[in-house]
C-alpha angles and dihedrals in degrees: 000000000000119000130223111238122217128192124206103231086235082066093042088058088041089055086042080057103054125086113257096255085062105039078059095056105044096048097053085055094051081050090065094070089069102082094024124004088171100061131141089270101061130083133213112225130221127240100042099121120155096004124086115291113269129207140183133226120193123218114182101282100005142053126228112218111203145148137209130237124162112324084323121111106201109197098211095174153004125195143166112250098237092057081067116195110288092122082059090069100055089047088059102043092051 
């Protein structure tokens, strides 16, 4: 089964900002939840009760946030790993 991707406008800015090299980068590995966006590679996170399920992927320096629904992948987030998950926390309270 391949999966739709869809990408949050916010994410969409954040990939326009990037140099190409890692545009490039950063959209070959969202392709890869085409095919399989539950792969080895991708972690389910915590805290995520009573909202849809949420997952990483993790693509060399930054970490994609999506969730599944359907056979649509919906790219919530990307962020650099050294800026952690502490934005996580406020999406989920609210």
């Amino acid at each position: 089964m391949e999966y739709k991707i869809e990408i949050h406008t916010e994410v969409q800015k954040f990939l326009n900002a990037q140099d190409s090299k890692t545009q490039h980068r950063l959209i070959k590995g969202l392709k890869r939840l085409k095919n399989d966006p539950l792969s080895h590679d991708i972690k389910k996170l915590k805290g995520t009760k009573g909202r849809p399920d949420l997952y990483r992927l993790r693509i060399g320096n930054y970490r994609a946030i999506f969730s599944i629904e359907d056979d649509t992948v919906k790219v919530i987030e990307i962020i650099p790993r050294e800026k952690g998950y502490g934005w996580l926390a406020l999406l989920l309270v609210a």
